[in-house]
Structures are given as C-alpha cells and as structure tokens.
C-alpha positions in Angstrom: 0.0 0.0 0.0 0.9 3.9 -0.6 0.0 6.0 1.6 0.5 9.5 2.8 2.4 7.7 5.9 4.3 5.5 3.8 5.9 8.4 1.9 6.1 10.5 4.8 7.8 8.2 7.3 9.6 5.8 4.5 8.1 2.6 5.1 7.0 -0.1 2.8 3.6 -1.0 5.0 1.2 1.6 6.9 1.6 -0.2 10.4 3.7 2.0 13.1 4.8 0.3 16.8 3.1 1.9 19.6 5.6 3.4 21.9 5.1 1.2 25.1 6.8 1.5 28.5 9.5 -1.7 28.8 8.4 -2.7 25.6 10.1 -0.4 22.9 13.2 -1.5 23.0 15.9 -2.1 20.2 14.8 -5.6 19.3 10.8 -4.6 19.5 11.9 -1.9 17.2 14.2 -3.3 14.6 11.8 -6.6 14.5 9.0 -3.9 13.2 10.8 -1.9 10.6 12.7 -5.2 9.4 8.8 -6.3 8.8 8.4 -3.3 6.8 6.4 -0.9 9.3 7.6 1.3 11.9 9.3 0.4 14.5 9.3 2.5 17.8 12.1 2.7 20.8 10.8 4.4 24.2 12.6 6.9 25.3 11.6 7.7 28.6 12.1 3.9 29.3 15.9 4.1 29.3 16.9 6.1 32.2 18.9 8.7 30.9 19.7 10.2 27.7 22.9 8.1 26.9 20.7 5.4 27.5 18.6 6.0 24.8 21.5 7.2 22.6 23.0 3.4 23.2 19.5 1.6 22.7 18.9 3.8 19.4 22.9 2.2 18.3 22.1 -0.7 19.5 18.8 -0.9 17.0 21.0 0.7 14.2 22.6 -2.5 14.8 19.5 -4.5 14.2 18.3 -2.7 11.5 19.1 -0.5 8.1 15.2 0.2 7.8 13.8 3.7 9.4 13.2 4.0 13.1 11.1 6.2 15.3 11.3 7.3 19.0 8.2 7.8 21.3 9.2 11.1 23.6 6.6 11.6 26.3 5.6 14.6 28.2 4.1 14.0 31.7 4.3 16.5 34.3 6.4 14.9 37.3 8.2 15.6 40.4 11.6 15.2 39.0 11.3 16.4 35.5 13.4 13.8 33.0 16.3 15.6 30.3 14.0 16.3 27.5 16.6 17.9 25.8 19.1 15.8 26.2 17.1 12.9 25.4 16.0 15.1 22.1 19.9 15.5 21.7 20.3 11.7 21.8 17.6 11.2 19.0 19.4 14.0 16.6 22.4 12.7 17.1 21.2 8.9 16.4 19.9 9.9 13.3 16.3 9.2 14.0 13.9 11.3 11.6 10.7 10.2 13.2 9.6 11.1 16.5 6.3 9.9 18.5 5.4 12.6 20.9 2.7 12.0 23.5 1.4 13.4 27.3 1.3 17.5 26.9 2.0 19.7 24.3 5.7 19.1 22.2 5.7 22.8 21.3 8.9 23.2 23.0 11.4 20.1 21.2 9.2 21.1 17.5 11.7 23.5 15.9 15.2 21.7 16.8 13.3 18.5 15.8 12.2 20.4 12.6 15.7 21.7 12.1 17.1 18.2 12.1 14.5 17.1 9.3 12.5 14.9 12.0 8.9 14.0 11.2 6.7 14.4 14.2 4.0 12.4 14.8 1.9 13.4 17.8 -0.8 10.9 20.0 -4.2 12.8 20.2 -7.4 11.3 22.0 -9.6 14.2 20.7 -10.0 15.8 17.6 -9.5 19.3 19.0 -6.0 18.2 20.4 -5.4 17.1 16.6 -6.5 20.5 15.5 -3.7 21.8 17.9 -0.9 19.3 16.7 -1.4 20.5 13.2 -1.7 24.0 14.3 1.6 24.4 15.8 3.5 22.1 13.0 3.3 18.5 13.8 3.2 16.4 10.5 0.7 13.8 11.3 -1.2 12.7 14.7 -1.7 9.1 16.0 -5.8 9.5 16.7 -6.4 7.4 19.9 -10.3 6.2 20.2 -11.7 5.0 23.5 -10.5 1.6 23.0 -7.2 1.7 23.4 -4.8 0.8 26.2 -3.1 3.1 28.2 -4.6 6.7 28.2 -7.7 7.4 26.7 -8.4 10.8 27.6 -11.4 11.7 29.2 -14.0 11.9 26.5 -14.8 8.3 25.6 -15.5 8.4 21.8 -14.7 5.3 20.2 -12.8 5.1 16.9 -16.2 4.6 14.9 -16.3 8.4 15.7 -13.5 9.8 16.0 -11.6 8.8 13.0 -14.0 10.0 10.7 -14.5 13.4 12.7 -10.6 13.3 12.2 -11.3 13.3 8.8 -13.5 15.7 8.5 -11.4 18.5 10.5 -7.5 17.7 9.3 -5.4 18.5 6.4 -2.4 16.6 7.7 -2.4 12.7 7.8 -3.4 11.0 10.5 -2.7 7.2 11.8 -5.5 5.0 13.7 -4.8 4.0 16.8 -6.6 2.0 19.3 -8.5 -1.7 18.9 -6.1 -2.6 15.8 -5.0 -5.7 15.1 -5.7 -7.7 11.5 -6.2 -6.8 7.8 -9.8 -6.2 8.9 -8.4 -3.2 11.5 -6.3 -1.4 8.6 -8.8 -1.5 6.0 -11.6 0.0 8.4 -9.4 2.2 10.0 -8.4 3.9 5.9 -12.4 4.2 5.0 -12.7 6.1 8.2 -10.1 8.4 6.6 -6.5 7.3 8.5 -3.4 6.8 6.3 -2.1 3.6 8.4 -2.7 2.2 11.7 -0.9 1.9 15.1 -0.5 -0.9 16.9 0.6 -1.3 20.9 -0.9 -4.3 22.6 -0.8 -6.8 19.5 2.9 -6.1 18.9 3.2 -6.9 23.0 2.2 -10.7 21.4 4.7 -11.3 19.2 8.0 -13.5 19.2 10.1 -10.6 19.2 8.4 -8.6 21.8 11.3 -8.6 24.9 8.5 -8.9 27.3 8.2 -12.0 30.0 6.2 -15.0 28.2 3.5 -14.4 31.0 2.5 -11.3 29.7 2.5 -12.7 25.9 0.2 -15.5 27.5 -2.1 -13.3 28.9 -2.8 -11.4 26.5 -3.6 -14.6 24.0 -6.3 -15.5 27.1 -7.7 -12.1 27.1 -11.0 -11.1 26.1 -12.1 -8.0 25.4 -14.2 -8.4 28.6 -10.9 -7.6 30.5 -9.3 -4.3 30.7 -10.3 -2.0 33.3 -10.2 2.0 33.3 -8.4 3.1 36.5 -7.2 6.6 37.8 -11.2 7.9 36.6 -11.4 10.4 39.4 -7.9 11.8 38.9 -8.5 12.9 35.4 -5.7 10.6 34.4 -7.4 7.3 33.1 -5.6 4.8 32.0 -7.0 1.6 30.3 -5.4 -1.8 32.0 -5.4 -5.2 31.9 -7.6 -6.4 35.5 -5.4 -8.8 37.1 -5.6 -8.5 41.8 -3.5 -5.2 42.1 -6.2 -4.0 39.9 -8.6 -5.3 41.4 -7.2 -3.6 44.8 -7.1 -0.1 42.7 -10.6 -0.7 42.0 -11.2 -0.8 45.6 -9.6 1.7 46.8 -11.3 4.4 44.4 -14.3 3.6 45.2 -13.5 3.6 49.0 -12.2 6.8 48.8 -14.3 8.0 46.0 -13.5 11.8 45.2 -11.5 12.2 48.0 -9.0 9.4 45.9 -5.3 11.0 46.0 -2.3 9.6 43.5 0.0 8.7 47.0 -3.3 6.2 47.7 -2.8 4.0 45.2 0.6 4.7 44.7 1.8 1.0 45.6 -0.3 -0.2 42.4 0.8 2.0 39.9 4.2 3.2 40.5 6.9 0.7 40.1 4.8 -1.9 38.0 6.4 -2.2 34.5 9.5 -4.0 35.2 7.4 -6.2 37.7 5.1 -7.2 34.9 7.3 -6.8 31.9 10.5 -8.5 33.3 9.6 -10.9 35.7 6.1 -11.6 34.9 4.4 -10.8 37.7 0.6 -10.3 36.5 -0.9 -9.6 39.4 1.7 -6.6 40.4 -0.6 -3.7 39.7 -1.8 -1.6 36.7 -0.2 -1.9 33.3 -1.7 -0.4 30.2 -3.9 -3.0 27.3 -6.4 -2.3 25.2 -9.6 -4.0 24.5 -8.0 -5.4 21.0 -6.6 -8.1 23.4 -10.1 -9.7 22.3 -8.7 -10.4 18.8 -5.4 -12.0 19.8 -5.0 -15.6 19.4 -1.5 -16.6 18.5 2.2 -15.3 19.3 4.0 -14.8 15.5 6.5 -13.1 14.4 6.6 -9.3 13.7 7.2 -10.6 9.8 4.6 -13.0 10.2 1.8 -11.0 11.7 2.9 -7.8 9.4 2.6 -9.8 6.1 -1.0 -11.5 7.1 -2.3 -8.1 8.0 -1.0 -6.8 4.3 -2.5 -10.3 2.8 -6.0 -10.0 4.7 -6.3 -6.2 4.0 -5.3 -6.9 0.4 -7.7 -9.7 0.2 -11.0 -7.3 1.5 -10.3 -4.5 -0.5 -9.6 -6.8 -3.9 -11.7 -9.3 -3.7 -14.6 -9.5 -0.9 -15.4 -5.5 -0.7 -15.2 -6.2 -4.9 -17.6 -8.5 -4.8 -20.3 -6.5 -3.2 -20.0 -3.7 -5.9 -23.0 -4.3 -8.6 -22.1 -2.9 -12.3 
C-alpha cells in the first residue's frame, strides 16, 4: 500500500509500533521496521539520555530500515532531560519522533531543524487541530479503545476517526482496537493513512517482554481491561489482574476524595514487575480491548505480512464482490 504515511515516514507497510513502556526496545523496534512498518524505541524507558543514545545504536545495529522514537511529556516531580534525550535522537539519526502526554511545542523547531517527522498521540480531535496548528506532520488518533490513556471523553474510533477526517489537512494514523487486515482497512475508509498498533505487537515472538504477559494477552478477552485513575482525570486503560482489582477498591473507598499517593503502591513501580519478571498480578499496566482479537504469538514478519494479505484480500476481492455494475 501507498499512503501518505508510507511516503512520509519511508516505510514499505502503513503499520507503526506503539511506543510502550518496557516494551520499545531495540529488538521490538528493529523486528517492526525489518517487517516493513515502523518500529518505535521508548525513550523515557531508558533512564537517561545516553541510555537512549546506546538503545537507538544498539537498533542501528538490528536494522538498516527507518526508526522512530516515542518522547513523552508527563508532568512529574523530577522532570526527566528532554533535551538531552532530544539531543540523543538528533544525534542517532532518527527522523521520526512519536510525541505524547502535553503539548511538544517546546522540542518542534530543533526537531524540525534536524528534518524529524513528528507524529503526535491525540485522543480528541480538538487536540489534533492543535498538533497541526503548531507544525506537527501527522497525529496518532487514539479512540476509547485503546490501552493506556484514553483521555477523558470516551468516543470510540467509529467516531473519532472519521471526525478526524473531517477536520485535518495533515495525515493521520489509527490507533486503538487494531489488530488484523480487517483493523487497517476500516481504519483507511474512516479516513486514517495507516494504523498503530501497541498491545498486538506486545504478542509477538520478538516482543522482549516475560512470556507471562504474551500469554495473557492470548487469554484475554475483550471483557478484561479496566479503566483506573477515573477520578484523577488521568485514566488509563489496563489489563484487570488483583493489584487492579485492589485499585478498584480503593477508588471507590475513597471515591473523590482518591489522592495519586493512595494508590501509589499499584501503579508506580509496576512495568518491570510485569514486563521483566512476569508478575501479572503486580498492579496496573496499560492493554487495550483489542486483546479480544489476539489468538497466536507470531513473528513481527509473520503478523505484518498477514495483516497486508488480509487487508489486500477485503479490498480486492470481498469488498469487490459487493460492488453491482
């Protein structure tokens, strides 16, 4: 497929990597783009900038195929070295950039400068509006269904891709409940250019995740993610496992009077817990619903190629068929 993503970002398929804490690393990454989508390293997952500047060699390594870096924007106690972590992706020779959390006004015109492509994650048409308005060159559009943070407005993709569409001049990627050929083609007649996958890439050979969390996600439904964090205006949407269910509890115990420090013990601290030793039942990590549609662990090649053959398949031949001369 050609796309405006394809051209724009260099890759052969329209599927980009979700940036995922302890998941994007170099071999998450390279596995992707070797595939022929994008492949995305998280920065703020190594813990300082010549961290990142080593994983982003270390994927060079891996791979000759184009690369981006998700760079997130939280507010915290102890700010992390954006810039030095932006100086680390110049200097890597990375030319696309996933930004996500608040606004990337600040890192836009050195990443610019350096002929980066930025990409930013919206979950509300409004915040697209704002990407494009202050020079992003594409948004990831996140609908209600997909893991991690949501926002706070709950419109599913069925909605808000198509509003995308309706509002943007610059491309924009589908994000949220993908998974299969069926996913991508949807995703482009709601008006996206490619799609963006987290929690199926989580499910994959490659993935450097604990084979608990691979197997989870195959025995998921999409029954079984959980929105925490409601009352602080920060949801995020999780797989329910018992921290979760103690989370649960404790927001509705404490209902608006909920602060972050209360459930602090299952939600700080939990990604190399789940991720590297494969504990599931440590506390809150972000999956989306499209852990309903994952059966198997492939191969990034393997699941890449069946999504281009399915997609291929509806548009040529079954979406064909319904067309009456």
């Amino acid at each position: 497929m050609k796309t405006r993503i394809t051209e724009m970002l260099g890759i052969q398929h329209p599927i980009v990597q979700g940036g995922m804490h302890y998941v994007g690393f170099a071999e998450m990454a390279a596995a992707v783009s070797n595939a022929g989508g994008l492949g995305i390293i998280t920065a703020l997952t190594q813990r300082t900038p010549a961290d990142l500047a080593n994983e982003i060699a270390r994927c060079r390594d891996m791979t000759s195929k184009p690369i981006g870096v998700n760079l997130t924007f939280l507010p915290a106690l102890s700010q992390p070295d954006y810039p030095g972590y932006v100086k680390a992706i110049i200097e890597g020779g990375v030319k696309v950039v996933e930004t996500a959390g608040n606004n990337p006004v600040q890192v836009l015109p050195i990443l610019k400068d350096n002929g980066i492509k930025v990409v930013h994650k919206c979950t509300a048409v409004r915040h697209a509006l704002k990407a494009q308005n202050i020079g992003c060159d594409a948004v990831s559009v996140d609908g209600f269904e997909c893991g991690g943070h949501p926002g706070e407005d709950d419109v599913p993709n069925f909605i808000l891709l198509p509003r995308a569409m309706d509002e943007l001049d610059i491309p924009f990627i589908a994000s949220g409940g993908m998974a299969d050929g069926r996913s991508l083609v949807a995703a482009m007649a709601l008006g996206a250019e490619g799609m963006n996958m987290g929690t199926r890439f989580i499910a994959t050979k490659e993935a450097p995740v604990h084979e608990n969390v691979k197997q989870a996600l195959v025995a998921a439904s999409e029954l079984d993610t959980r929105l925490v964090m409601r009352s602080l205006r920060n949801t995020e949407r999780v797989l329910k496992n018992a921290g979760v269910e103690k989370l649960l509890a404790k927001e509705k115990a404490l209902g608006a009077a909920l602060k972050f420090e209360d459930i602090i013990e299952e939600v700080a601290g939990i990604y190399p817990k789940v991720m590297k030793d494969g504990d599931m039942d440590a506390g809150a990590w972000s999956c989306g619903m499209v852990a309903g549609l994952i059966y198997d662990i492939p191969t990034c090649k393997e699941l890449i190629d069946r999504i281009m053959a399915e997609a291929e398949e509806i548009i040529s031949k079954r979406l064909a068929r319904t067309l009456v001369n």
